[in-house]
SETOR-440483 format. One line per 2 residues: their letters; for each residue y, x, z negated of N, C-alpha, C. Coordinates in steps of 0.001 Angstrom, whole numbers. Last residue first. Layout:
N
a> Y:X:Z:Y:X:Z:Y:X:Z ~ ...
//
This chain:
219
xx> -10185:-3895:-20574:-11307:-3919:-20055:-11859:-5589:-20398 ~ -7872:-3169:-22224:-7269:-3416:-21056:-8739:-3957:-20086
xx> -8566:-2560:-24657:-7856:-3663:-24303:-7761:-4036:-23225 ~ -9777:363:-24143:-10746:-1232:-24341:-9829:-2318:-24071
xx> -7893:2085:-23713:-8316:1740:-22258:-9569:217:-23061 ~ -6025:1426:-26033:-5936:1152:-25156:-6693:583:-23530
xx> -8297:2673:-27730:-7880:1595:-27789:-7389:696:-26994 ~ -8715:5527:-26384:-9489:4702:-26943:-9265:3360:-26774
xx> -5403:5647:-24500:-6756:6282:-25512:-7147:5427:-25695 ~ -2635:6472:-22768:-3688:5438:-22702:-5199:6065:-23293
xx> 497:6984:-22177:-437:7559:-22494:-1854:6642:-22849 ~ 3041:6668:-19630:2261:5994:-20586:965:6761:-20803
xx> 6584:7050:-19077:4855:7954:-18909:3937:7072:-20316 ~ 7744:4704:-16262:8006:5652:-17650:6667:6327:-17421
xx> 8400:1510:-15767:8544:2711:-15109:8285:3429:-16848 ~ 5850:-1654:-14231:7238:-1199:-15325:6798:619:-15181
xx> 4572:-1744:-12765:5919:-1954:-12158:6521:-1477:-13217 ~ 1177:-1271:-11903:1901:-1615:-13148:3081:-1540:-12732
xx> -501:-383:-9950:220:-1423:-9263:956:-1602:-10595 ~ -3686:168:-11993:-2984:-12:-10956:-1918:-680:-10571
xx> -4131:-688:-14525:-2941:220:-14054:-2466:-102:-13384 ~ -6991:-1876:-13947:-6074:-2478:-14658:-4794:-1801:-14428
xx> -8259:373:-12777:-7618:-701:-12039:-6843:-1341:-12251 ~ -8644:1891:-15199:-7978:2096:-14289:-7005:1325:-13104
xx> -10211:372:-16600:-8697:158:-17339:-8048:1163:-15947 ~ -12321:665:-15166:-12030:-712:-15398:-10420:-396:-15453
xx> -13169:3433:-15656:-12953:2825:-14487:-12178:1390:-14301 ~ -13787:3143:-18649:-12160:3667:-17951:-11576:3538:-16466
xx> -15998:1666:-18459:-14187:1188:-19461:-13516:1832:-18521 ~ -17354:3609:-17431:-16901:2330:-16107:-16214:1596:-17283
xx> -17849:5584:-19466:-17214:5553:-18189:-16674:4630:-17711 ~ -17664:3907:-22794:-17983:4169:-21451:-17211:4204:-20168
xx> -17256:6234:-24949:-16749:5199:-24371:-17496:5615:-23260 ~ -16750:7829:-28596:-17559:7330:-27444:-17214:5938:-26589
xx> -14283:8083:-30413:-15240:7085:-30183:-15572:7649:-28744 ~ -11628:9089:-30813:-12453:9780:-30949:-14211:9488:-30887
xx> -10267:7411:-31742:-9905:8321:-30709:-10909:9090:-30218 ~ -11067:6312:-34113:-11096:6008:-33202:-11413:6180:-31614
xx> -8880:7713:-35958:-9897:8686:-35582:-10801:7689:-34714 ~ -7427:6133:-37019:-7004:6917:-36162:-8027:8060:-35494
xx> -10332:3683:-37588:-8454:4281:-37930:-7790:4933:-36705 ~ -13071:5634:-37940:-11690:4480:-37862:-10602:4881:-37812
xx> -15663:6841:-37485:-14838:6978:-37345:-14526:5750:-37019 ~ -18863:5761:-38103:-17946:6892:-39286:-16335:7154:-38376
xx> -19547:4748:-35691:-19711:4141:-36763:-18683:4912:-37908 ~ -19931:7127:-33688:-19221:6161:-33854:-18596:5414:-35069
xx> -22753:8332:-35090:-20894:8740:-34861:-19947:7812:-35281 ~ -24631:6529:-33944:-24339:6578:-35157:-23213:7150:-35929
xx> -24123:6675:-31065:-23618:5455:-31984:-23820:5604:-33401 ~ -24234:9210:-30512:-23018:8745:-30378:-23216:7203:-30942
xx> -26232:11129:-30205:-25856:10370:-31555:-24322:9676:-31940 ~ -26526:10901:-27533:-27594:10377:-28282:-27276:10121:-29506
xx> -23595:12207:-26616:-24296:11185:-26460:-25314:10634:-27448 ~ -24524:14752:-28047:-23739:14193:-28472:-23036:12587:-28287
xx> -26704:15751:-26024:-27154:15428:-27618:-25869:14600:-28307 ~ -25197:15904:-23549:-26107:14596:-23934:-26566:14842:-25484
xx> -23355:17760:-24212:-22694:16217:-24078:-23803:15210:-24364 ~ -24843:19738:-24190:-24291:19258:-25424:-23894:18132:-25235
xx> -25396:19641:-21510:-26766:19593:-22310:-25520:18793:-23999 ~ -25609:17918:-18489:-24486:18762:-19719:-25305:18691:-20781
xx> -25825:18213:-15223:-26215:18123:-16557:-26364:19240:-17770 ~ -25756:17194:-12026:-24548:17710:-13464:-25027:17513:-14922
xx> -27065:15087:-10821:-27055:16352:-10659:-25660:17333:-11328 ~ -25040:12136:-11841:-26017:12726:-11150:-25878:14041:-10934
xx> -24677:10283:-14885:-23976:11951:-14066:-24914:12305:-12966 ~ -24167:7617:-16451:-25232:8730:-15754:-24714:9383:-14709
xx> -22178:7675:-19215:-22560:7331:-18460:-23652:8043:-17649 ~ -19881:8407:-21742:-20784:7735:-21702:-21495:7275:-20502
xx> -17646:10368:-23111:-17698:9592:-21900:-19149:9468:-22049 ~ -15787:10548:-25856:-16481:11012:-24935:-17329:10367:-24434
xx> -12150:9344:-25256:-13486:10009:-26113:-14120:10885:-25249 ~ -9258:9736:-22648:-10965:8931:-23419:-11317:9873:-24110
xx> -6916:9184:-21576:-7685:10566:-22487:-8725:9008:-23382 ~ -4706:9047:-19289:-5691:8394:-19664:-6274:9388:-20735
xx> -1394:8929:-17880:-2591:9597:-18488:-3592:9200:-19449 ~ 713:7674:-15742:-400:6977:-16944:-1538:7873:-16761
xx> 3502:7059:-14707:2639:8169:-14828:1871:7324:-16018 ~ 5888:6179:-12587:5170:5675:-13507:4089:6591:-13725
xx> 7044:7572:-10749:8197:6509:-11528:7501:5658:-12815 ~ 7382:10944:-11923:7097:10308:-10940:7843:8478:-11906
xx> 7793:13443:-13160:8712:12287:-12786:8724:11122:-11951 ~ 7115:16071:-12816:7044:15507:-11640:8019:14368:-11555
xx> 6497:16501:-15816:7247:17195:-15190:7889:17212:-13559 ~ 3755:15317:-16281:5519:15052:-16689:6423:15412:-16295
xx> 2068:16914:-14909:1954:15969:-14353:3734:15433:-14918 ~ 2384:19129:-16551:2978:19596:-15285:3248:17981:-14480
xx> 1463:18203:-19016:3075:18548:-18953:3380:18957:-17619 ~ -1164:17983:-18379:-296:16841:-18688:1326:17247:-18414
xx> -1756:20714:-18221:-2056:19830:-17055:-1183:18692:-17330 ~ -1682:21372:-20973:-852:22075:-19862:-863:21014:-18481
xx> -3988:20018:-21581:-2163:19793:-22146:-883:20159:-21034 ~ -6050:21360:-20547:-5907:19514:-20193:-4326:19365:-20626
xx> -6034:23567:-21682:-5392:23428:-20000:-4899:22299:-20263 ~ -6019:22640:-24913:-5062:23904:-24232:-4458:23551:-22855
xx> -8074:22167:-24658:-7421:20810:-25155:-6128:21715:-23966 ~ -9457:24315:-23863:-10137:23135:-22617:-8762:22293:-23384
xx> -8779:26257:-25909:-8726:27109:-24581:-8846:25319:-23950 ~ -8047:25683:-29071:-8816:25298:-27989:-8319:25688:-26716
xx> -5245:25192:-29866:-5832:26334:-30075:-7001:26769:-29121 ~ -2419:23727:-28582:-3944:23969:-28819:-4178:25090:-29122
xx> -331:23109:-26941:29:24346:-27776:-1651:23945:-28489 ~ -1129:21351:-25180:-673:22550:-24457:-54:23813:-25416
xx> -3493:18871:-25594:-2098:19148:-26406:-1857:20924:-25611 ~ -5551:16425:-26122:-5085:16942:-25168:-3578:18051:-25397
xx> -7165:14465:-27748:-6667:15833:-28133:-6067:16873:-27558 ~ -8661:13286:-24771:-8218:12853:-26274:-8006:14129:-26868
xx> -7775:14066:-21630:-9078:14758:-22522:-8101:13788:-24101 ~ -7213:12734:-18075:-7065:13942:-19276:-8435:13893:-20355
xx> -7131:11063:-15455:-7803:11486:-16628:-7706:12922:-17291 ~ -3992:9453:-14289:-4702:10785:-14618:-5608:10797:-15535
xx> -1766:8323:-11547:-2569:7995:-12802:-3672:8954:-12734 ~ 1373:7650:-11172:242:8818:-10598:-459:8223:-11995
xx> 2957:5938:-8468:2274:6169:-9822:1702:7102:-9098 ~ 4740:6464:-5831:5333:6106:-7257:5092:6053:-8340
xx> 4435:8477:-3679:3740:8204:-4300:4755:7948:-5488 ~ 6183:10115:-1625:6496:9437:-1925:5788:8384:-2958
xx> 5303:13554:-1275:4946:12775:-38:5162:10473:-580 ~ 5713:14558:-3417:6762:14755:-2251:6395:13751:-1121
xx> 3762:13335:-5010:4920:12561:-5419:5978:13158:-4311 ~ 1599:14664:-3735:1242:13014:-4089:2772:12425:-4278
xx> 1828:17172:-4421:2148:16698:-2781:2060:15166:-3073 ~ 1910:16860:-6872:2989:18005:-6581:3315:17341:-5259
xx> -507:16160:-7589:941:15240:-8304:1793:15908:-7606 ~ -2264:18616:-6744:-2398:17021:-6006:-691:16222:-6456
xx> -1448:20246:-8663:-1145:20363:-6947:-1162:19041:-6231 ~ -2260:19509:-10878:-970:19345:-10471:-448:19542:-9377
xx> -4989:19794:-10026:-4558:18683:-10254:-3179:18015:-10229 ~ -5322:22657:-9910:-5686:21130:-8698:-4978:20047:-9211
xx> -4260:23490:-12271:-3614:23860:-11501:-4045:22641:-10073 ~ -6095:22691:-14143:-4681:22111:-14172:-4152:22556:-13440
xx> -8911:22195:-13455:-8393:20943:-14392:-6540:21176:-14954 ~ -9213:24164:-11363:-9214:22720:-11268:-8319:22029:-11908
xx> -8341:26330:-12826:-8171:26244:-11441:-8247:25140:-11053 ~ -9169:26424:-15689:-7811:26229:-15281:-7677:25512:-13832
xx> -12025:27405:-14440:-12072:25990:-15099:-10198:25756:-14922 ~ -11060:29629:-13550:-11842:28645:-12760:-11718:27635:-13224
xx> -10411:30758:-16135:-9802:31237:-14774:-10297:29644:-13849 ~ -12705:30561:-17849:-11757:30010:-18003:-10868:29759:-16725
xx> -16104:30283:-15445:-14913:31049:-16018:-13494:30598:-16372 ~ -17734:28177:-14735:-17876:29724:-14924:-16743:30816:-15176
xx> -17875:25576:-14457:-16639:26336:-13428:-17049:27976:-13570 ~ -19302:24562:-15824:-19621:24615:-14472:-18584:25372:-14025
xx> -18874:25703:-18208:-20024:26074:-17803:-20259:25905:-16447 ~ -16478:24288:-18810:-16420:25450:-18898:-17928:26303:-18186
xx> -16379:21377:-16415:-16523:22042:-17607:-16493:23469:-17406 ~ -14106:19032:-14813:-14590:20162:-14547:-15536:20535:-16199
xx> -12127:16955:-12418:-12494:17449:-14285:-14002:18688:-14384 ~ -10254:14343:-11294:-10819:15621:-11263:-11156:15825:-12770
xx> -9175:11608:-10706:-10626:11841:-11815:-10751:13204:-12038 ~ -6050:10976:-9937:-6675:11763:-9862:-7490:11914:-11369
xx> -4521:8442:-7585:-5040:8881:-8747:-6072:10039:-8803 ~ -1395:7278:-6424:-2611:8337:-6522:-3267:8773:-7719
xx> -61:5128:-4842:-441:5431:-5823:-1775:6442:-6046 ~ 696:5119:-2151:1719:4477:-2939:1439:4971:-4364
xx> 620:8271:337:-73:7459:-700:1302:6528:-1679 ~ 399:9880:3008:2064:8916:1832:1123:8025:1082
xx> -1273:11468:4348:-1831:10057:3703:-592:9029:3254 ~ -23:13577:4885:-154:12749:6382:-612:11011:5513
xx> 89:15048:2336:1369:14893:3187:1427:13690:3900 ~ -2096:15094:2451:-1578:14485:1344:-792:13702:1886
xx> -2821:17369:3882:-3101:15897:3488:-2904:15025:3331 ~ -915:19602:2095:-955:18944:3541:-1761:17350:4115
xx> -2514:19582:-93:-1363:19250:99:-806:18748:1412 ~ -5142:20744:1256:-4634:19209:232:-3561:18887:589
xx> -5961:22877:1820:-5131:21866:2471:-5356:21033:2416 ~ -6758:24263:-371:-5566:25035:249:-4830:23975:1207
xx> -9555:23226:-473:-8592:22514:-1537:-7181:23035:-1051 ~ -10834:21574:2277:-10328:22843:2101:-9123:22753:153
xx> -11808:18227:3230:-11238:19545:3062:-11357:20091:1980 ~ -12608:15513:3913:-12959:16328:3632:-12232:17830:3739
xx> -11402:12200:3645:-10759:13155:3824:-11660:14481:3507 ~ -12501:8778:4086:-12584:10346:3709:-11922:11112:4056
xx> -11658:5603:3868:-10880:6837:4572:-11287:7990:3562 ~ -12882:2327:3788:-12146:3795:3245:-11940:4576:4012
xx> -14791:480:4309:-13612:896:5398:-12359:2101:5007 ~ -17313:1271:2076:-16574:690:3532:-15790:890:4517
xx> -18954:3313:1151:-17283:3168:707:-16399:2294:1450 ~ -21583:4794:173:-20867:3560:1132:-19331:3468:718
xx> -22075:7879:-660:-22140:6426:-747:-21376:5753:-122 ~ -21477:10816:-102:-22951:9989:394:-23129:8554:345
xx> -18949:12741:1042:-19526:11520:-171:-20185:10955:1026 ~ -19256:16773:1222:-18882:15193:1847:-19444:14184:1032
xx> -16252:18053:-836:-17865:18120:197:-17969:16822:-11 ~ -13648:18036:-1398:-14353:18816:-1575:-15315:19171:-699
xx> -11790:14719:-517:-13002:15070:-1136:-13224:17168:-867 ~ -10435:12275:-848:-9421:13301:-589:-10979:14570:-1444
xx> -10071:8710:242:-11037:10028:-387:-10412:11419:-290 ~ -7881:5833:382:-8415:6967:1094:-8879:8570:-87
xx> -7718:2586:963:-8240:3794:-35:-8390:4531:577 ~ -7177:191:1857:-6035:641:2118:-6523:1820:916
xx> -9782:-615:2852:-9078:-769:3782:-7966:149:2988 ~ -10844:-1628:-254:-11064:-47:999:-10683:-12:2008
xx> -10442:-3508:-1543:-9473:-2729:-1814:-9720:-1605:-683 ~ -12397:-5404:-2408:-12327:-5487:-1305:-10626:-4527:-996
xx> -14130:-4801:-4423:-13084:-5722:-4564:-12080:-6258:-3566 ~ -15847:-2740:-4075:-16346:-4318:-4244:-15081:-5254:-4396
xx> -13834:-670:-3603:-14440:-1342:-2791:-15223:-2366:-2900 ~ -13605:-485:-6608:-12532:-948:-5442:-12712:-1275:-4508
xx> -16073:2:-7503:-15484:-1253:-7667:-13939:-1631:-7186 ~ -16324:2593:-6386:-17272:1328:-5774:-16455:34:-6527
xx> -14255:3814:-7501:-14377:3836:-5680:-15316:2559:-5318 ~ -14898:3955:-10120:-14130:3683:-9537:-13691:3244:-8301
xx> -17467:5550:-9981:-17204:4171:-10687:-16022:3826:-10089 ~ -16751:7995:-9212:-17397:7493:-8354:-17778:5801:-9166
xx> -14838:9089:-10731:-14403:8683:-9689:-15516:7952:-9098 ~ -16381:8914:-13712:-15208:7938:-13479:-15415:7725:-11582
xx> -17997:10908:-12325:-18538:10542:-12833:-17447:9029:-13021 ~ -17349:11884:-8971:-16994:12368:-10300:-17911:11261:-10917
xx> -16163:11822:-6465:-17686:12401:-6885:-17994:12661:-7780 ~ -13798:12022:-6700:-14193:10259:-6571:-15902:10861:-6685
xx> -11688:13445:-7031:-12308:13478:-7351:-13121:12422:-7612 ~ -8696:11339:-5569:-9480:12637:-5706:-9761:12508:-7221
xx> -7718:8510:-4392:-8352:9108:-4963:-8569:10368:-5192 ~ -4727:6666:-3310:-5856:7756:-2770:-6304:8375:-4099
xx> -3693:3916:-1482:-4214:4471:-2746:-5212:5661:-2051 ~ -1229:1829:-954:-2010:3181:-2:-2535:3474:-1274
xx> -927:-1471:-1687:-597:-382:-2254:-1446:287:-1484 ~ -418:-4282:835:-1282:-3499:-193:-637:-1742:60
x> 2594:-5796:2088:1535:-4843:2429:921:-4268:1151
//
C-alpha cells in the first residue's frame, strides 16, 4: 500500500509546487491537505481538510499519516507581530510533528531557514531554531529539515518587497559566494519541491539536515 501523505501549508509558495507535482505524478489518491482557507487548484483525488488551526491535531489524529510534511512559513510583516510570527513558524508547526508522530507518522519532513540556530541573535534564525529542536525532539524515525537560501519563485498575492530586490540581485550575489557560503545562494522553489519528493519514503532512520547543496543534488 502507498505511503498516507499529508501536507500543510500547501498554499505556500514550496507547498503549492509541491502538491501539483504529486499530483502530476499520480500520488493524490493517497494526499491529504490540512488547509487554513480553502485551495482553489485542482488537486485530483486529494483530500482537503479545512480547519480551525485548534483542530489540527485532531485531524491529524483521523488522517494516521505515513509521512508528513510541513511548508508552513510565515514573515515578520505578514504575521504582524513576533508573537504571531512564533505562532506559526514554531509553535504550528511543532503542533503539526506533535499529532503527525502520535498519530504514527514515521517521517516528518520540514522547511526551515539556512542559518537556522535557537541560540541566534536574530529574532526569525532564533524561532526557525527553536522550531527545529522541537521537531528533534519528537524522534520521529526519520526527520529531514530542509533550509534553503533564498527562495526564488512567483508568490501569488504575498508580496515581499525586500525579498524581491534581493531576488533581482540574486544572480549577481550569487556569483561572490563559495565554499561554505553557498548556503547562502539563491534557489529555486520547485528545487526544493523536487528534493522534497526525492525524501520522500527515504528508509534509512535519523535527522538529516538538507541545504543548498544538498537539495541541488538531489534535483
Amino acid at each position: 500500500m502507498a505511503d498516507k501523505i499529508l501536507i500543510v501549508g500547501a498554499t505556500g509558495l514550496i507547498g503549492s509546487l509541491l502538491t501539483r507535482k504529486l499530483v502530476g505524478q499520480g500520488a493524490d489518491e493517497q494526499m491529504h491537505l490540512l488547509l487554513r482557507r480553502p485551495y482553489r487548484e485542482d488537486v485530483g483525488k486529494a483530500k482537503i481538510h479545512v480547519q480551525l488551526q485548534e483542530n489540527w491535531p485532531a485531524t491529524i489524529a483521523k488522517i494516521k499519516p505515513d509521512i508528513a510534511i510541513s511548508c508552513l512559513g510565515s514573515t515578520m510583516k505578514k504575521a504582524g507581530s513576533k508573537e504571531e510570527f512564533a505562532a506559526v513558524d514554531r509553535d504550528l508547526v511543532s503542533a503539526v510533528a506533535a499529532a503527525a508522530k502520535a498519530a504514527g507518522a514515521r517521517q516528518f519532513i520540514a522547511i526551515s531557514s539556512t542559518m537556522a540556530d535557537s541560540s541566534a541573535s536574530s529574532f526569525y534564525l532564533k524561532t526557525k531554531g527553536e522550531a527545529e529542536d522541537l521537531l528533534r525532539a519528537q524522534k520521529f524515525d526519520r526527520l529531514d529539515i530542509i533550509r534553503p537560501g533564498l527562495l526564488r519563485g512567483e508568490r501569488v498575492a504575498d508580496s515581499r518587497l525586500g525579498e524581491s530586490l534581493a531576488i533581482a540581485a540574486s544572480p549577481v550575489l550569487d556569483l561572490l559566494l563559495h565554499g561554505q557560503f553557498r548556503r547562502y545562494r539563491s534557489i529555486l522553489a520547485s528545487d526544493v519541491a523536487d528534493a522534497i519528493v526525492a525524501l520522500m519514503g527515504n528508509v534509512l532512520s535519523g535527522t538529516h539536515v538538507h541545504e543548498n547543496d544538498a537539495i541541488w543534488a538531489m534535483v
